[in-house]
C-alpha positions in Angstrom: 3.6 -23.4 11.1 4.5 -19.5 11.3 5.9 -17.6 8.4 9.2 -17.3 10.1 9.5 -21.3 10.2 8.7 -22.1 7.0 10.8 -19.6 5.5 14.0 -21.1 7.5 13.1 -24.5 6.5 12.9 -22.8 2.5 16.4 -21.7 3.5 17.1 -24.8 4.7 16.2 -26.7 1.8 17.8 -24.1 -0.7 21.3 -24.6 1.2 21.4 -28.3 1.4 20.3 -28.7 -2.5 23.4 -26.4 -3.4 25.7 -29.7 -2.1 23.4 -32.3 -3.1 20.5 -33.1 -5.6 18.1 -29.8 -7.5 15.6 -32.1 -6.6 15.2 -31.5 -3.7 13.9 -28.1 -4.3 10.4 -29.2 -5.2 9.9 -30.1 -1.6 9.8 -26.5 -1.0 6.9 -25.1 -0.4 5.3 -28.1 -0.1 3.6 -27.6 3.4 1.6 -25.1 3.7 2.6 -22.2 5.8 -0.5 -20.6 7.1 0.0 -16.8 6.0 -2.3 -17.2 3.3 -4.4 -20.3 2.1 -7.2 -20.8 0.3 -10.4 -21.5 2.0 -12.3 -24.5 0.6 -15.8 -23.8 1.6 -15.7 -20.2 0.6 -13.8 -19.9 -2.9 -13.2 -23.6 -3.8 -16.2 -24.2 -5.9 -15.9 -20.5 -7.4 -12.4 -21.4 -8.9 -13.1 -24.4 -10.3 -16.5 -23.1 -12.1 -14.6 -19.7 -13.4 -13.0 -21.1 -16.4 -13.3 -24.5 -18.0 -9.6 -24.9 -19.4 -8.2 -23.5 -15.8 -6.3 -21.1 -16.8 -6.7 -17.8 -15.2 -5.3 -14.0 -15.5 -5.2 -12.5 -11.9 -4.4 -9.5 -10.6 -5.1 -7.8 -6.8 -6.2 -3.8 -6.4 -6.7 -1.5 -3.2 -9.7 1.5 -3.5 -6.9 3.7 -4.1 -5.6 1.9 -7.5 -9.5 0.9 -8.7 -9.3 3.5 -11.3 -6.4 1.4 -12.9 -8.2 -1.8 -11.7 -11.3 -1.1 -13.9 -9.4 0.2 -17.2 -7.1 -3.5 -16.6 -10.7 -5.5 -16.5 -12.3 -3.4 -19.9 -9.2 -4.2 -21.8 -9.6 -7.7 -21.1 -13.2 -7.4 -22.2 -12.1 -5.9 -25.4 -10.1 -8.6 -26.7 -12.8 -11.0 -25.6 -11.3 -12.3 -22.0 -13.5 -13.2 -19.2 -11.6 -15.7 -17.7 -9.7 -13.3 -15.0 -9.9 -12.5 -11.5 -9.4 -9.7 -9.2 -8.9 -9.8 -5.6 -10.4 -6.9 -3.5 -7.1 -5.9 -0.7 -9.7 -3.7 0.8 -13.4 -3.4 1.6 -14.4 -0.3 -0.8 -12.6 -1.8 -3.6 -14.4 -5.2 -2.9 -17.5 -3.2 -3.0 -17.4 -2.1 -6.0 -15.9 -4.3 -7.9 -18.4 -6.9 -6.8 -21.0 -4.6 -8.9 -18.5 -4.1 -11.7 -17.0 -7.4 -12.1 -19.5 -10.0 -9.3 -18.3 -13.4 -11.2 -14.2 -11.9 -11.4 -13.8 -10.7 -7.7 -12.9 -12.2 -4.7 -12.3 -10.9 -1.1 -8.4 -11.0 0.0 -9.7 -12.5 3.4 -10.3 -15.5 1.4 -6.9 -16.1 0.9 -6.5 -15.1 4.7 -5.0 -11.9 3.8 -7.4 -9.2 5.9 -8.4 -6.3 4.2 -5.9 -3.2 4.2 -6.5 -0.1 5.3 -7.9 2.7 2.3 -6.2 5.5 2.8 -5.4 7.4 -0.7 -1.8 7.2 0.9 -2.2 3.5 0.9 -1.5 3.3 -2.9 1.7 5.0 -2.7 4.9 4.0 -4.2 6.6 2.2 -1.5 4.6 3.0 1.1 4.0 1.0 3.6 0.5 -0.1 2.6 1.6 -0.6 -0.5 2.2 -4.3 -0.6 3.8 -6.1 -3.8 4.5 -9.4 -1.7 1.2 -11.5 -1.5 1.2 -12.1 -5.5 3.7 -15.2 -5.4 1.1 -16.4 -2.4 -1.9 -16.0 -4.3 -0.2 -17.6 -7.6 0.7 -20.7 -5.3 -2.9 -21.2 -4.1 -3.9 -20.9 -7.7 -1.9 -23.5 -8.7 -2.4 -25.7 -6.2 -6.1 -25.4 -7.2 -5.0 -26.8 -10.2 -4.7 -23.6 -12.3 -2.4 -22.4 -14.5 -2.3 -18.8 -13.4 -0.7 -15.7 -15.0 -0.1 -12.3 -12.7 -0.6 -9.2 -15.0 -0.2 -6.1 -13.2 -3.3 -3.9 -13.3 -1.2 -0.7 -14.9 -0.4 -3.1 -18.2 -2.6 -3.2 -20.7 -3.3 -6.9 -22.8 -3.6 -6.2 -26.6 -3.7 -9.8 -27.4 -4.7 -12.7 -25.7 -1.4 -14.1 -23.8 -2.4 -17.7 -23.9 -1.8 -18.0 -27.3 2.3 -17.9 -26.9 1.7 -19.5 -23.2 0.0 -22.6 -24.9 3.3 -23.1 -27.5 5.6 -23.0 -24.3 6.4 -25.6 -22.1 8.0 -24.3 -18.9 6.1 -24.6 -15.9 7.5 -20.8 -15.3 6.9 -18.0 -18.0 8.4 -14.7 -17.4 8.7 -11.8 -18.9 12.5 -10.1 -19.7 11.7 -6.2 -18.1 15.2 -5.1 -19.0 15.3 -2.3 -21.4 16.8 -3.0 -25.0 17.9 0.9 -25.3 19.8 0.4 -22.3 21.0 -2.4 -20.8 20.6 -2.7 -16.8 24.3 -3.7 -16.3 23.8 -3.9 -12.5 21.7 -7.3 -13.0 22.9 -10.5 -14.7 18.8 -10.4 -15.5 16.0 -9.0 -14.7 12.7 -10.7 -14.9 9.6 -8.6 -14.3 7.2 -9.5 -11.4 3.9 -8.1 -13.6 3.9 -10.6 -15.6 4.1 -14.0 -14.2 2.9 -17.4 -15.7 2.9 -20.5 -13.7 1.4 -24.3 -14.2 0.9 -26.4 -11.5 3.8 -28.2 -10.7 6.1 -28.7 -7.9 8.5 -26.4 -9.6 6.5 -24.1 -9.8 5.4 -23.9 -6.2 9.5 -24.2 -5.2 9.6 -21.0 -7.0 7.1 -19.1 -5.8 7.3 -20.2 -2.1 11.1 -19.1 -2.2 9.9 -16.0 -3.8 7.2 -14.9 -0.9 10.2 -15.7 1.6 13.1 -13.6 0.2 10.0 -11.2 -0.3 9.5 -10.9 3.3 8.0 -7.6 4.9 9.5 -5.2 1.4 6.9 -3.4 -0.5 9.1 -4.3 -3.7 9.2 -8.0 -5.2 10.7 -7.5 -8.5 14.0 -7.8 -6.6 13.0 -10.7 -4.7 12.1 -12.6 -7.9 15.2 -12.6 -9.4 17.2 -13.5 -6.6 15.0 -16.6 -6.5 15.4 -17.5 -9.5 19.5 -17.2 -8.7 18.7 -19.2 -5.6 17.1 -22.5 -7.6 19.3 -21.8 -11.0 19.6 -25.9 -11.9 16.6 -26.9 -10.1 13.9 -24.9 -11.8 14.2 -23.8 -15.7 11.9 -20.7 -17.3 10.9 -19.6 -20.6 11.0 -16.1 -21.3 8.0 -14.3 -23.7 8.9 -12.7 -26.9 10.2 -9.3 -26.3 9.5 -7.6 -29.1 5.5 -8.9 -28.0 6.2 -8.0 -24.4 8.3 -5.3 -24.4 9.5 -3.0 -21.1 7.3 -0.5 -20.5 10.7 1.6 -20.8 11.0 0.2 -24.3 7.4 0.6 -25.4 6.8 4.0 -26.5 10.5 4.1 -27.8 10.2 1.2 -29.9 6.5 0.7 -30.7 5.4 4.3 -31.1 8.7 5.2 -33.8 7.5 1.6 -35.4 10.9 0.5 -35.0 11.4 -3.1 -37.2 10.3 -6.2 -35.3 8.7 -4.2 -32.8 5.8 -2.6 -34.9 2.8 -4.7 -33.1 2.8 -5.2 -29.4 0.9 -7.9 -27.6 0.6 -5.4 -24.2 1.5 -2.0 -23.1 2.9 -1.6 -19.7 3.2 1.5 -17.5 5.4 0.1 -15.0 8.5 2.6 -15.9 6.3 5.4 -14.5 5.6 6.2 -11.0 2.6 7.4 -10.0 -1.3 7.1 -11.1 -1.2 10.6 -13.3 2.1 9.2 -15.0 0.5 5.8 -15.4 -2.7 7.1 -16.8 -1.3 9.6 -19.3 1.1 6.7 -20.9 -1.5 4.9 -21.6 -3.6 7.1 -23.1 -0.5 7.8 -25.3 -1.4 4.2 -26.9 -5.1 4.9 -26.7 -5.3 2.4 -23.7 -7.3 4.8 -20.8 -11.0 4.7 -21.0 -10.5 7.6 -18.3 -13.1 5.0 -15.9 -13.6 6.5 -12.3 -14.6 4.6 -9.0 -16.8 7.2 -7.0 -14.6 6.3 -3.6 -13.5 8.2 -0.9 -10.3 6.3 -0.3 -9.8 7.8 3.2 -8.2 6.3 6.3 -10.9 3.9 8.5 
């Protein structure tokens, strides 16, 4: 079945539900629609040997955000995480990260996703390399591997481990609230962030995240997408939000945690994602004494 078809079945589903029973929603997403699956022979036996409790932190990179990649992956080493994986969008980044991380990476190709092009361009805001939309299609072969996965975006920074609050929640979605507390986005009834997302396997979960990669479609952005999904199967699927003054907005963060503002003194994660750019990422982290200032040795040109 083609991308196109299943999303116009997701549609289908999504429309009918509206004049009869949320239940229905869990059938979406249930057949698989051959953009990107997992392969069994090649990754199968990898997962299930990565981390005894299956849970897993993921996050995907390109050669041209490896920098960012390989500060993400020492922060999780600090705090004492292993249990993460990164998938490799392109064949330099897979490269090297198989020498810097062999047991946490994995090939996109294995979730039938060929490699990208590596242009430096490639990692571009909005570009159109740049490619937000697989994450709710790598989440959903996750969990249908019997994972509970959580996305963390590689330009955020973990200062506590996040399955500690996960584990005392019992949503099968987790999310965290990305709209700022200084100043209201008024535009949005809410506005969930699409770097942080937990999910446990469920057919919930999967309704979510399959009506996610639809609305997604061919945009570079799918914060946007997210939340209108989570409009589309209000009633049908519920969601638990994390503590925000333990996950705050990266436009919150230096605001609030840096002035030790009360309630908000002890962060569990930094988050750059109100910056644009790598030098802007970089530099806001090292604000919080979160860049270890690691460098890839790649030529991230054009092949």
């Amino acid at each position: 079945m083609t991308l196109s078809i299943f999303a116009a079945c997701a549609l289908c589903f999504v429309s009918r539900v509206k004049q009869t029973n949320p239940t229905v929603y869990s059938r979406i997403g249930a057949t698989r629609d051959g953009y990107m699956q997992l392969s069994e022979n090649n990754a199968s036996s990898y997962l299930n040997g990565l981390n005894a409790n299956n849970e897993i932190i993921l996050t995907s990179t390109t050669c041209g955000y490896l920098d960012m990649t390989l500060n993400w992956i020492e922060q999780l080493r600090s705090i004492g995480l292993n249990n993460f994986l990164v998938i490799a969008e392109d064949l330099p980044a897979y490269e090297y990260l198989l020498r810097f991380a062999p047991h946490n990476t994995l090939p996109s190709y294995i979730f039938g996703r060929p490699f990208s092009r590596t242009a430096r361009e490639a990692a571009s805001f909005d570009s159109p390399d740049f490619d937000w939309c697989s994450r709710p299609y790598y989440l959903r072969e996750l969990i249908r591997h019997n994972f509970s996965a959580l996305w963390v975006d590689s330009d955020a920074a973990l200062l506590r481990n996040p399955f500690e609050v996960l584990r005392q929640m019992t949503s099968y979605v987790i999310l965290v609230d990305d709209e700022p507390a200084l100043q209201p986005i008024t535009r949005y009834r809410h506005y969930y962030c699409s770097c942080f997302v937990f999910v446990r396997p469920s057919r919930a979960a999967e309704a979510l995240l399959s009506t996610w990669a639809h609305l997604c479609g061919n945009r570079t952005q799918d914060q946007i997408p997210l939340n209108e999904a989570l409009d589309l199967l209000k009633g049908a699927v519920s969601w638990q939000t994390m503590p925000k003054e333990l996950y705050p907005s990266g436009y919150d963060a230096e605001r609030l945690t840096l002035t030790k503002s009360p309630g908000w003194e002890s962060p569990a994660w930094i988050h750059a994602n109100w910056r644009v750019g790598e030098e802007a990422k970089e530099n806001f982290l090292s604000r919080f004494g979160l860049w270890r200032n690691l460098r890839a040795p790649l030529h991230c040109n054009a092949i």
